[in-house]
C-alpha positions as CSV (number, residue, x, y, z in Angstrom):
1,X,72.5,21.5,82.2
2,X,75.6,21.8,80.0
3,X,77.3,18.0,81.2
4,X,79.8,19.4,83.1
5,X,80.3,19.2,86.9
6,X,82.7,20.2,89.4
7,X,85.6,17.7,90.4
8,X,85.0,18.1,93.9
9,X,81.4,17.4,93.7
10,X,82.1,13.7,91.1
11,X,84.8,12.6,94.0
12,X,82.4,12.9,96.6
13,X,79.8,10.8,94.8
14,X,82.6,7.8,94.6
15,X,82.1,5.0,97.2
16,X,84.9,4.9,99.7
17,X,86.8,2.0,98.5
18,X,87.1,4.2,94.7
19,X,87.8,7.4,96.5
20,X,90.7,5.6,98.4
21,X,91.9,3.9,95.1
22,X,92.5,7.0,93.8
23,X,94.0,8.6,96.5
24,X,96.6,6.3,96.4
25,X,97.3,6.3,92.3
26,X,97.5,10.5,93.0
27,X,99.9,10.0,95.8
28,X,102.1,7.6,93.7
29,X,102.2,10.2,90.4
30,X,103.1,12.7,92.3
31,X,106.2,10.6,93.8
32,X,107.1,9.5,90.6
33,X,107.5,11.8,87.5
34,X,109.4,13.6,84.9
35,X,111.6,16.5,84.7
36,X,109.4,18.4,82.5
37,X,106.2,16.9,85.4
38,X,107.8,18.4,87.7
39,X,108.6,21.6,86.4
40,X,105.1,21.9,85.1
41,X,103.5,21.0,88.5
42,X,106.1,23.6,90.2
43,X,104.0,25.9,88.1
44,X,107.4,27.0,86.4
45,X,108.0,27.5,82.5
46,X,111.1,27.1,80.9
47,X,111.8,30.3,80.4
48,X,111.3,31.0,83.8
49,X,113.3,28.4,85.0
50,X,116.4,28.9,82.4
51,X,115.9,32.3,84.8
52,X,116.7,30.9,87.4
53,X,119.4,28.6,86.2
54,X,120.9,31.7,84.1
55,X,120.2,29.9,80.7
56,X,118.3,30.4,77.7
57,X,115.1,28.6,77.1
58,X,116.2,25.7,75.0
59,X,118.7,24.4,77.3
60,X,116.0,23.8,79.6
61,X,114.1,21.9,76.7
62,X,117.2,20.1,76.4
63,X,117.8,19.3,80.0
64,X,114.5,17.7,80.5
65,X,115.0,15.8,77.3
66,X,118.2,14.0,78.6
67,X,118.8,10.6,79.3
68,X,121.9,10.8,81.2
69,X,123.2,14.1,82.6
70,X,125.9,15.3,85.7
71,X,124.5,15.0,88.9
72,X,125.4,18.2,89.6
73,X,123.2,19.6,86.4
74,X,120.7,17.8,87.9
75,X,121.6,19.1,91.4
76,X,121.2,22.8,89.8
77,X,117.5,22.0,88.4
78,X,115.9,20.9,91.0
79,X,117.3,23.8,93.7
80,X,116.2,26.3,90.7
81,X,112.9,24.9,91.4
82,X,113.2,25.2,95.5
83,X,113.8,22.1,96.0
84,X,116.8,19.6,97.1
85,X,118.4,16.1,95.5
86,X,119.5,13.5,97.6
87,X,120.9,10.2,96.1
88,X,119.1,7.2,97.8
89,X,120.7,3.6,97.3
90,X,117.8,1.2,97.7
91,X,118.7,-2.4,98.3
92,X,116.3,-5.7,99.5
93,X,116.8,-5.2,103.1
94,X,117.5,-1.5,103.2
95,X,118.4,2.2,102.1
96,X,121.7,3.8,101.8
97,X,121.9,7.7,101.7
98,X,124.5,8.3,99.1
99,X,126.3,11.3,101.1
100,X,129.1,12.7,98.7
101,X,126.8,14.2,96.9
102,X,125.4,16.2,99.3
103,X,128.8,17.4,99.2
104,X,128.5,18.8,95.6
105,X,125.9,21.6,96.4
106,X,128.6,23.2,98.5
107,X,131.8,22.9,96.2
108,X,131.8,25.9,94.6
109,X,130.0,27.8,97.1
């Protein structure tokens, strides 16, 4: 035996209560990550995506690098990857929808 096992067959030897402890930590890294997280678990390079966005390479590298950008540019990277933004306000007793930036996907269109 060389050591090394299947993933499946490990998680099905945990006991419940482990199994359901990492359930939960998967589901909460995959509502939480990066730029460069989500490109990579899009399954996208950056070349592919500067593609997409009609950049070079590097600009991506930038992008995901950035602190602070437009929410537009933001906008633009994550619909290059399929997807959509939306601006959520979260406060104590609820959650505001931030709509005028909904608006900005359809400016220049």
């Amino acid at each position: 035996m060389t050591g090394r096992h299947k993933f499946s067959d490990l998680v099905a030897k945990m006991p419940p209560e482990r199994r359901a402890h990492v359930d939960r930590l998967s589901a909460e890294m995959r509502e939480e990550m990066n730029l460069t997280q989500l490109r990579t678990a899009r399954r996208l390079s950056q070349a592919a995506l500067g593609e997409l966005l009609h950049v070079e390479q590097p600009a991506v590298a930038r992008l995901e690098k950035r602190t602070d950008m437009y929410v537009s540019s933001l906008r633009r990277f994550i619909e290059a990857m399929g997807g959509d933004l939306e601006i959520i306000a979260r406060f104590p007793d609820h959650a505001v929808r931030i709509k005028n930036f909904s608006d900005l996907g359809t400016a220049g269109k």
